[in-house]
Backbone as JSON Lines, residues from 0, in Angstrom:
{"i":0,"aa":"X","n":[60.49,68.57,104.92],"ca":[59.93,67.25,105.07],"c":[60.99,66.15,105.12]}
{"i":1,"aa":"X","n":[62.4,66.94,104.64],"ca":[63.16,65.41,105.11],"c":[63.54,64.65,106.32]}
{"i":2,"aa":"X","n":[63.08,65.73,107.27],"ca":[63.17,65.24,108.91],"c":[62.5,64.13,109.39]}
{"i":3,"aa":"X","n":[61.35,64.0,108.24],"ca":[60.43,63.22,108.26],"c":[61.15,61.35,108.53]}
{"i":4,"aa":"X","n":[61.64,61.33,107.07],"ca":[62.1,59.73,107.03],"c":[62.98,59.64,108.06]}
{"i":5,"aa":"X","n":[64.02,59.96,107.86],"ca":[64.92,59.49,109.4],"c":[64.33,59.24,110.85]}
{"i":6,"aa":"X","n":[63.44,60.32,111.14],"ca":[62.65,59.87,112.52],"c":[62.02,58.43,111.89]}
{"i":7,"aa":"X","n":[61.24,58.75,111.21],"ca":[60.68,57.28,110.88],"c":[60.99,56.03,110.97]}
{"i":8,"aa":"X","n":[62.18,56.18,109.99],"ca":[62.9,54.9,110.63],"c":[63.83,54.64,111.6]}
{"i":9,"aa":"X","n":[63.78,56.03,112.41],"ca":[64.36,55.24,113.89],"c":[63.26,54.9,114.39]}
{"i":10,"aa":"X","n":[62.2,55.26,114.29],"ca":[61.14,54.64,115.17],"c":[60.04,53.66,114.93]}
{"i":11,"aa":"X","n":[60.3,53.1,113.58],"ca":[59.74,52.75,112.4],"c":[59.25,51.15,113.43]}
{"i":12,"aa":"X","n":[60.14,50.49,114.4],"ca":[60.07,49.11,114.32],"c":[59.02,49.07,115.73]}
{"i":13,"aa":"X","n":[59.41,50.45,116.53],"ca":[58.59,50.67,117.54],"c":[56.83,51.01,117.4]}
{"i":14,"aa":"X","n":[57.27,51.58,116.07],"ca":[55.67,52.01,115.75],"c":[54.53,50.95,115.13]}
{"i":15,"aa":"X","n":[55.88,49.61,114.68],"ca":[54.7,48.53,113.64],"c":[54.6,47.75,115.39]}
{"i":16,"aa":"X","n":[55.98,47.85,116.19],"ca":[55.27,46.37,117.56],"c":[53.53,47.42,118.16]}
{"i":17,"aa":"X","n":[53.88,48.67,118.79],"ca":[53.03,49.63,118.95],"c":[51.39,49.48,117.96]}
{"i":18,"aa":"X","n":[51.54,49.17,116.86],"ca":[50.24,48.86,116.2],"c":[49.52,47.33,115.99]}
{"i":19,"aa":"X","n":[50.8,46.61,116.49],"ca":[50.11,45.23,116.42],"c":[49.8,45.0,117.83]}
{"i":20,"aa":"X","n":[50.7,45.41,118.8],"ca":[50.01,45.42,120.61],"c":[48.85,46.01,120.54]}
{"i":21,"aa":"X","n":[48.19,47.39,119.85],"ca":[47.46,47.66,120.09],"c":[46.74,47.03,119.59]}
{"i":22,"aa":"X","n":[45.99,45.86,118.59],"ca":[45.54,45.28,117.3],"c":[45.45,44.16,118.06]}
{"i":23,"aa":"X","n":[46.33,43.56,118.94],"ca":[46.1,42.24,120.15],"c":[44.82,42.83,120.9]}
{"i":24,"aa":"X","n":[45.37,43.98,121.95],"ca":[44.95,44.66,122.97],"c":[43.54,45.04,122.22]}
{"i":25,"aa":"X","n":[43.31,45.6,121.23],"ca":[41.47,45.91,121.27],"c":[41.2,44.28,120.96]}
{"i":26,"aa":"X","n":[41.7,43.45,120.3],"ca":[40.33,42.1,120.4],"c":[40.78,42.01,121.87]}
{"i":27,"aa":"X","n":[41.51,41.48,123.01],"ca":[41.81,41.35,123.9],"c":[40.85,41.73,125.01]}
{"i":28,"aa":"X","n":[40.64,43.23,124.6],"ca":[39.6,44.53,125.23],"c":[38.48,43.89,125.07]}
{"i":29,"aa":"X","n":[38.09,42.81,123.74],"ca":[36.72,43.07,123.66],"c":[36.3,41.66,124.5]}
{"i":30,"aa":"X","n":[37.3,40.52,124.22],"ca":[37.13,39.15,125.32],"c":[36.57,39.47,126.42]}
{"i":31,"aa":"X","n":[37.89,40.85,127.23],"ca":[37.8,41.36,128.82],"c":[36.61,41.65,128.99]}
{"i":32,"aa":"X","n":[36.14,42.76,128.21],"ca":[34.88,43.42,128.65],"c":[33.62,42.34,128.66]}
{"i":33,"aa":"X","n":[33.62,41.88,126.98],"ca":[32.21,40.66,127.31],"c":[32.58,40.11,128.15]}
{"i":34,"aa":"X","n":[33.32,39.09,128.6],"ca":[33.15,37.72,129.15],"c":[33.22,38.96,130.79]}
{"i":35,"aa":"X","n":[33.66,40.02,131.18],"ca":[33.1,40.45,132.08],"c":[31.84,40.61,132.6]}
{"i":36,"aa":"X","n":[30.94,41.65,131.34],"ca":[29.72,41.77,131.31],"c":[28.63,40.43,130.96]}
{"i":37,"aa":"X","n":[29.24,39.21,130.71],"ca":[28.42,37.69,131.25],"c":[28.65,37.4,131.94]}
{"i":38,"aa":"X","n":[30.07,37.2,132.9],"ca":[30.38,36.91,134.17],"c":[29.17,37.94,135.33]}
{"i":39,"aa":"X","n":[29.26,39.12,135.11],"ca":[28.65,39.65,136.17],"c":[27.3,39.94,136.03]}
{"i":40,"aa":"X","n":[27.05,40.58,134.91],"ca":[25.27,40.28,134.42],"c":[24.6,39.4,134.18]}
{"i":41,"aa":"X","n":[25.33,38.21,133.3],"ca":[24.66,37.3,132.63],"c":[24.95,35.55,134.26]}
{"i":42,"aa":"X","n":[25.69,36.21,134.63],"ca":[25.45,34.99,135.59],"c":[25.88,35.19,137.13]}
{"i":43,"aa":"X","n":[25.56,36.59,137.2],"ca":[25.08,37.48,138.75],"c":[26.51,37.13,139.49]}
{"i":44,"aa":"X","n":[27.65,36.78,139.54],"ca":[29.05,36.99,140.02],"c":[29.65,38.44,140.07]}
{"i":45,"aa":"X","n":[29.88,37.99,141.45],"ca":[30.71,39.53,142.05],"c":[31.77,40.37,140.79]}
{"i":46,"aa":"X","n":[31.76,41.28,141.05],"ca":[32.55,42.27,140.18],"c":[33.88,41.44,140.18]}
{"i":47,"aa":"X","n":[34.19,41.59,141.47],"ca":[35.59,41.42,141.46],"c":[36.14,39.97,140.59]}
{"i":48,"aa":"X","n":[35.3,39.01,141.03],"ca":[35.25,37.73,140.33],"c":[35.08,37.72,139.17]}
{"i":49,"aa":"X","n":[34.41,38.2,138.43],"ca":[33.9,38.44,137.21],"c":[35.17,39.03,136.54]}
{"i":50,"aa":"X","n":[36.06,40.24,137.35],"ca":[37.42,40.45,136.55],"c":[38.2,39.6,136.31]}
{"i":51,"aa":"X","n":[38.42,38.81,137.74],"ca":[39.44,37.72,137.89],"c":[39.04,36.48,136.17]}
{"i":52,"aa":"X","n":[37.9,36.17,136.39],"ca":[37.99,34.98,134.78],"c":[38.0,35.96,133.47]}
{"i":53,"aa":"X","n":[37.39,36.84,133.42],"ca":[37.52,37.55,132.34],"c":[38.93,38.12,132.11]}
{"i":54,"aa":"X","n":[40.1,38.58,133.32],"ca":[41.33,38.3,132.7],"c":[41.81,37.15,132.18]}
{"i":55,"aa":"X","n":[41.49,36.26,132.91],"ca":[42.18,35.23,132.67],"c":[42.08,34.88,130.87]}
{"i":56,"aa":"X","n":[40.9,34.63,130.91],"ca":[40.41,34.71,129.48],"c":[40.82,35.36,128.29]}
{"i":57,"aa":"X","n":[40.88,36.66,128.88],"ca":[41.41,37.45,128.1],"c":[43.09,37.54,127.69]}
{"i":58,"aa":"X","n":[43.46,37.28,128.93],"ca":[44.88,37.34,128.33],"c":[45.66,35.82,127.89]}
{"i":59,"aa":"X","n":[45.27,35.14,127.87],"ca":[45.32,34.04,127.02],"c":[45.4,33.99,125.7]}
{"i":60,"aa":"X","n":[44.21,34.66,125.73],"ca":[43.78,35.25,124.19],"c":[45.03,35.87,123.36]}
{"i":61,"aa":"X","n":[45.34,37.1,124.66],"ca":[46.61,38.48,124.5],"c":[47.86,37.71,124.05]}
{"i":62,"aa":"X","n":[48.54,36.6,125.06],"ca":[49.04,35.95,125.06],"c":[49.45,35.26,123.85]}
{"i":63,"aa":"X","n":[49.05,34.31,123.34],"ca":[48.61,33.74,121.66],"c":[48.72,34.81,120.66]}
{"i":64,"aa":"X","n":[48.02,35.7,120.84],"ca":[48.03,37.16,119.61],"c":[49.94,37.47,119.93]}
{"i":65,"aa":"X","n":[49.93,38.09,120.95],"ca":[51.51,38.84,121.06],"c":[52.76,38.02,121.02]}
{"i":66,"aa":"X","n":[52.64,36.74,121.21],"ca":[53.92,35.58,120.69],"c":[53.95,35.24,119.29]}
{"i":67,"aa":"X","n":[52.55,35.23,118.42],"ca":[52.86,34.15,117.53],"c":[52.59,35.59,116.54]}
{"i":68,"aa":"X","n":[52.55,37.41,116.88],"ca":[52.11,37.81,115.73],"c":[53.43,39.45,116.13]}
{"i":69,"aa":"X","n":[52.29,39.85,117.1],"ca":[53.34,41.16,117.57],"c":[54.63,40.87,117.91]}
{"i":70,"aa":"X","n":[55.07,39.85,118.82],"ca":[56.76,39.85,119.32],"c":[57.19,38.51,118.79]}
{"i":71,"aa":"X","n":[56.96,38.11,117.24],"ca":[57.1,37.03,116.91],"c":[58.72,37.24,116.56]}
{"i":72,"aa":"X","n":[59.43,38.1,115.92],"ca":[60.84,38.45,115.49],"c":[61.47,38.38,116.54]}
{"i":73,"aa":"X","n":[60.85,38.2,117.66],"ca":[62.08,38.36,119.14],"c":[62.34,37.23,119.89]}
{"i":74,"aa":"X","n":[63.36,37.04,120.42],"ca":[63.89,35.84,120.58],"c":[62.98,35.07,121.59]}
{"i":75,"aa":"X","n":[62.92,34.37,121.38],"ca":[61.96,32.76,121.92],"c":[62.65,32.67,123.18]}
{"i":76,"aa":"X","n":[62.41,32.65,124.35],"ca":[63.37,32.26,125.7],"c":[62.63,31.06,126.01]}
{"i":77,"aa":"X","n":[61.18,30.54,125.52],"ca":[61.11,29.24,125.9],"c":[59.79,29.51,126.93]}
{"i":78,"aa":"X","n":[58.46,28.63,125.95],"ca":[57.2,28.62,126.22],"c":[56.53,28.76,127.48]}
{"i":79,"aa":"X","n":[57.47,28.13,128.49],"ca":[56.92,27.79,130.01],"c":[57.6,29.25,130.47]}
{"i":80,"aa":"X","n":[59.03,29.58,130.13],"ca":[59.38,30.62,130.67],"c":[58.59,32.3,130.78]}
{"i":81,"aa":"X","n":[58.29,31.95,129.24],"ca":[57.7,33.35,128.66],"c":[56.06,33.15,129.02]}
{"i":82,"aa":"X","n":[55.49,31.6,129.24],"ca":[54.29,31.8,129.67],"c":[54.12,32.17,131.11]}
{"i":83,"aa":"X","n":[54.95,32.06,131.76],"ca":[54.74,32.33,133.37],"c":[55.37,33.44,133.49]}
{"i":84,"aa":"X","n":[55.83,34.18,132.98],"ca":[55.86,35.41,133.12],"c":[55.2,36.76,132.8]}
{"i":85,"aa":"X","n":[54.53,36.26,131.46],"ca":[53.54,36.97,131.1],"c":[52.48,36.85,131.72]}
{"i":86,"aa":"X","n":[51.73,35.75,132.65],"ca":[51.24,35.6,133.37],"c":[50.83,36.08,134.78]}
{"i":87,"aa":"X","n":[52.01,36.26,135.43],"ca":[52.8,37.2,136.34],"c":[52.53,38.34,135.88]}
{"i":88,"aa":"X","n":[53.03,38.96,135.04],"ca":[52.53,40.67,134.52],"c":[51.36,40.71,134.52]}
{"i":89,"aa":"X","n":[50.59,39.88,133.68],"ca":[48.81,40.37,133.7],"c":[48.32,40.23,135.39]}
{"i":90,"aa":"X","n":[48.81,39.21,136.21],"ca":[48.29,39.53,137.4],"c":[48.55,40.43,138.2]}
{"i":91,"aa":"X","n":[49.73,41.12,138.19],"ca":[50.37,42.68,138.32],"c":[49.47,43.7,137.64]}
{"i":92,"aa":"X","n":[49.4,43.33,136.42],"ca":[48.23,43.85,135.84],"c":[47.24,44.34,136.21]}
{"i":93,"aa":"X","n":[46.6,42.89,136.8],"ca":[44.98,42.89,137.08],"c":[44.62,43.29,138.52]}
{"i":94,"aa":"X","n":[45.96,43.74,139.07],"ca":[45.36,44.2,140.64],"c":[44.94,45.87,140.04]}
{"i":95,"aa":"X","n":[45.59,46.76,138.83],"ca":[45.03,47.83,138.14],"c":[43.42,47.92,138.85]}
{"i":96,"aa":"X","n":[43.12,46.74,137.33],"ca":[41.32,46.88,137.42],"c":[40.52,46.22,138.71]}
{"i":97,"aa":"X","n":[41.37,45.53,139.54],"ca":[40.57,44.91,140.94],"c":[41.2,46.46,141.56]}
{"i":98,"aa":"X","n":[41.82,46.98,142.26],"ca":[42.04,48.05,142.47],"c":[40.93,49.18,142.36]}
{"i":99,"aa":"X","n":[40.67,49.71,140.65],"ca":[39.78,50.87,140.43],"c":[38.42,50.02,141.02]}
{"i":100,"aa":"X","n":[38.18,48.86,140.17],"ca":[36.76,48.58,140.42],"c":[36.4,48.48,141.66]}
{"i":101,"aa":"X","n":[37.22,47.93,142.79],"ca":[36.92,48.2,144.27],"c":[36.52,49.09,144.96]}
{"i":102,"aa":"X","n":[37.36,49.98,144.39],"ca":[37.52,51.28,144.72],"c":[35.94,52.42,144.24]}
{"i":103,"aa":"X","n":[35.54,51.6,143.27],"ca":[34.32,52.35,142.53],"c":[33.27,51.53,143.51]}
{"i":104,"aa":"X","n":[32.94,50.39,143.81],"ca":[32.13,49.79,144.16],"c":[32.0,49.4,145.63]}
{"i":105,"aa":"X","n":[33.22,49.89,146.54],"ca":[33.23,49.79,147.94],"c":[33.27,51.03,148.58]}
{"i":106,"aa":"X","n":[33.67,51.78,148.11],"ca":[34.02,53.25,148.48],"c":[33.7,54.17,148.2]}
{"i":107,"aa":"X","n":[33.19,54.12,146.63],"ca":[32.49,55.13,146.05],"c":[30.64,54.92,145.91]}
{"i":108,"aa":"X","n":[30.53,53.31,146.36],"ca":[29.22,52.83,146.31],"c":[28.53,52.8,144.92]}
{"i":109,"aa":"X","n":[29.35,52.49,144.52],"ca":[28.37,52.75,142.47],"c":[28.89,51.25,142.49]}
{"i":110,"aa":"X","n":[27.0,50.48,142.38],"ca":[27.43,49.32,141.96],"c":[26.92,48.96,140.68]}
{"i":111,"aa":"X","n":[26.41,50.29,140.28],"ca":[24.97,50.41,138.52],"c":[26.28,49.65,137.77]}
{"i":112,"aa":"X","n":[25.89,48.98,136.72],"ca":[26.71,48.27,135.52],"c":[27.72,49.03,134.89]}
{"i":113,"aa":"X","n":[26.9,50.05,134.71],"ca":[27.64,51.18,133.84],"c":[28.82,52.04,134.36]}
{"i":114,"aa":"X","n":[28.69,52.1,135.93],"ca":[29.76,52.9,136.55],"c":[30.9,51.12,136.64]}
{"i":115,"aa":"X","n":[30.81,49.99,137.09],"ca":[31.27,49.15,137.06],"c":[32.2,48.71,135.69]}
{"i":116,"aa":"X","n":[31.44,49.13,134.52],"ca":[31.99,49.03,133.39],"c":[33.46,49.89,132.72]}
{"i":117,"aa":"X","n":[32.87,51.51,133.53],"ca":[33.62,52.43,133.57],"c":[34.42,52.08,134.73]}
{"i":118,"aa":"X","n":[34.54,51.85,135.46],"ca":[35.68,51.02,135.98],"c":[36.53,50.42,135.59]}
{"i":119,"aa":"X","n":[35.81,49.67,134.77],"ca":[36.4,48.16,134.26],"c":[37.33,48.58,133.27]}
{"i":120,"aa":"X","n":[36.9,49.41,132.14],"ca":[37.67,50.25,131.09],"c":[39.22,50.6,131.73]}
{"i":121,"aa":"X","n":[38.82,52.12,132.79],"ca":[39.88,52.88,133.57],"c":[40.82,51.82,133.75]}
{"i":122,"aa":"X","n":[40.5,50.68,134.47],"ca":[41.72,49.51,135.27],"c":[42.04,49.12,134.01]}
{"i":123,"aa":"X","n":[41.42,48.63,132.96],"ca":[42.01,47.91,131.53],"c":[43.24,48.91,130.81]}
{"i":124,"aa":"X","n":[42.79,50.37,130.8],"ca":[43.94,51.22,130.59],"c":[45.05,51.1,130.91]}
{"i":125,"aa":"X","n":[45.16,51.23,132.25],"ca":[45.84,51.49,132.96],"c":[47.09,50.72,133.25]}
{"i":126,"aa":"X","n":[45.98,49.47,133.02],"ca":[47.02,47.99,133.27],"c":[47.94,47.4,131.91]}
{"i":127,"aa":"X","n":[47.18,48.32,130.31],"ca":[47.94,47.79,129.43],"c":[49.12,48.86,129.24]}
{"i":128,"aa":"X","n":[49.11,50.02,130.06],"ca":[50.51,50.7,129.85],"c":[51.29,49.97,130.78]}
{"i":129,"aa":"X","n":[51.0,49.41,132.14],"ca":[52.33,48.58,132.72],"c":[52.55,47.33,131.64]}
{"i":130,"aa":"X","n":[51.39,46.43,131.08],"ca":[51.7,45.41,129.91],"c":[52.69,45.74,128.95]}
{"i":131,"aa":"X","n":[52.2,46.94,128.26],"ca":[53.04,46.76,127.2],"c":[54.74,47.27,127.36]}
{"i":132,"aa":"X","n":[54.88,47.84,128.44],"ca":[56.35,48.09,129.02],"c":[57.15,46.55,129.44]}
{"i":133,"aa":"X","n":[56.13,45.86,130.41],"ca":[56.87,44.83,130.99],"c":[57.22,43.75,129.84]}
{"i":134,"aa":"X","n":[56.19,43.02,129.12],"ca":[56.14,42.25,127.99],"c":[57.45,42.41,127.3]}
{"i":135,"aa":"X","n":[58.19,43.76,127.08],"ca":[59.22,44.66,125.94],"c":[60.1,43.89,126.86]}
{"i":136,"aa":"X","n":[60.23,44.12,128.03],"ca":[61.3,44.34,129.36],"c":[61.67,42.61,129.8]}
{"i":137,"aa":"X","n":[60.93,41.97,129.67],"ca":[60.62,40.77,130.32],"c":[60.68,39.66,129.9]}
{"i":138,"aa":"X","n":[59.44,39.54,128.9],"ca":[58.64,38.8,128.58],"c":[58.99,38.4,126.93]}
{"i":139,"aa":"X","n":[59.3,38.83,126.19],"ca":[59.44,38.76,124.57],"c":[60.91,39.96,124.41]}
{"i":140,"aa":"X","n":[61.72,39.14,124.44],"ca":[63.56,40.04,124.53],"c":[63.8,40.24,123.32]}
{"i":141,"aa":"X","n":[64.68,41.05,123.23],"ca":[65.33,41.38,121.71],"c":[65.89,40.44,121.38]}
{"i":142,"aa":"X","n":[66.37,39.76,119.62],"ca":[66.81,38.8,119.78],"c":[68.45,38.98,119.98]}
{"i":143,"aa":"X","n":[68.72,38.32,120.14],"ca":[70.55,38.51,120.08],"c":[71.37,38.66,118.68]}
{"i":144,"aa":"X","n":[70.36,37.74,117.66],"ca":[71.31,37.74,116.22],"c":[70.08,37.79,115.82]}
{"i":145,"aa":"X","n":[70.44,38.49,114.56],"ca":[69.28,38.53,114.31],"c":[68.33,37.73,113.27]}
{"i":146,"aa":"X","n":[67.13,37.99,113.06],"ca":[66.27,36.71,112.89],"c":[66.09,36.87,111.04]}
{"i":147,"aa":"X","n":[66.47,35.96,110.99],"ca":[66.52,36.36,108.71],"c":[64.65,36.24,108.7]}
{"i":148,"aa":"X","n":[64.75,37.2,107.23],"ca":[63.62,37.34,106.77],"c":[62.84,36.05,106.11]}
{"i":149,"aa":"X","n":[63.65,35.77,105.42],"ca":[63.4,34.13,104.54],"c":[64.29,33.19,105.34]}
{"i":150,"aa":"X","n":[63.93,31.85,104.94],"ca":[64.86,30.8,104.88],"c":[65.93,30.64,104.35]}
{"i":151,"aa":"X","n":[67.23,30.4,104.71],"ca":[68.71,30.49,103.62],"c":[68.18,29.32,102.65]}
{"i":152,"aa":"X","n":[69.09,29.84,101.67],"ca":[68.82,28.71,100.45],"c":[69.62,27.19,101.22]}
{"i":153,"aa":"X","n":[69.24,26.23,100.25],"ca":[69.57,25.01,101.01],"c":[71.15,24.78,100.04]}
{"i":154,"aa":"X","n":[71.91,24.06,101.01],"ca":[73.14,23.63,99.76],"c":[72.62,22.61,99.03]}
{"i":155,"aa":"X","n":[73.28,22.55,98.04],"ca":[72.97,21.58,97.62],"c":[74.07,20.42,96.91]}
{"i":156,"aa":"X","n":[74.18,19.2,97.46],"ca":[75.33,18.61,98.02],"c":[75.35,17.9,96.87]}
{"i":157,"aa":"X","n":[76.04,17.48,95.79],"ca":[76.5,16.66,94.62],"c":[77.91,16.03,95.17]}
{"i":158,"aa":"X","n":[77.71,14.31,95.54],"ca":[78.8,13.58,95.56],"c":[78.89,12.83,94.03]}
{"i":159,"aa":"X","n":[80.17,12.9,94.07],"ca":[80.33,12.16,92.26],"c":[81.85,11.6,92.7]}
């Protein structure tokens, strides 16, 4: 069992970003899917449309969760930078689920909710293994020095 700790903590920092992406990614999942299933049921908009705001929505959401919680220790390159790029990825992203769902609903002719949904899932998969690669790669960098745990103590300056 001592093989145990050493893997561990080589992989220890990969496995806590890995549980908080995923911990973004299911509330994330659950934005996508409802505000899908009201976009297209609850107010009769095309599939495809219905993906398009429900990403949007959703990764906003993703967005906010994975800066300020999952890739908060990693260096800051600067709000507009890191927002338009992450931005860019989810729409790289989202051709995934416009992709399957097209593909289910033009070609395969299943336009029932449920095959649409199962769609919707497959492309959401699919698209958070290119996410969570590019985000690492891209989007939220290692920092350069690294980031202290606490605040340094303050000096404390006595002129006499």
């Amino acid at each position: 069992m001592d093989f145990i700790r050493p893997l561990y903590q080589r992989f220890s920092a990969l496995l806590h970003e890995l549980t908080k992406f995923g911990a973004i990614g299911a509330l994330a999942f659950v934005v996508d899917t409802g505000m899908y299933n009201v976009f297209l049921l609850g107010l009769d908009m095309g599939p495809l449309t219905s993906k398009v705001l429900a990403t949007i929505i959703a990764a906003t959401f993703a967005y906010l969760g994975n800066r300020f919680w999952t890739f908060r220790h990693r260096e800051q390159s600067g709000l507009g930078r890191e927002y338009f790029l992450f931005f860019l990825l989810n729409g790289i992203a989202l051709l995934f689920g416009l992709l399957v769902i097209g593909f289910t609903k033009y070609t395969l002719h299943l336009d029932d909710p449920l095959s649409l949904n199962i769609a919707n899932i497959v492309g959401v998969g699919l698209g958070t293994l290119f996410r969570f690669w590019s985000y690492k790669k891209w989007v939220f960098l290692e920092a350069t020095t690294p980031i202290p745990a606490e605040l340094p103590e303050a000096e404390i300056r006595q002129d006499r």
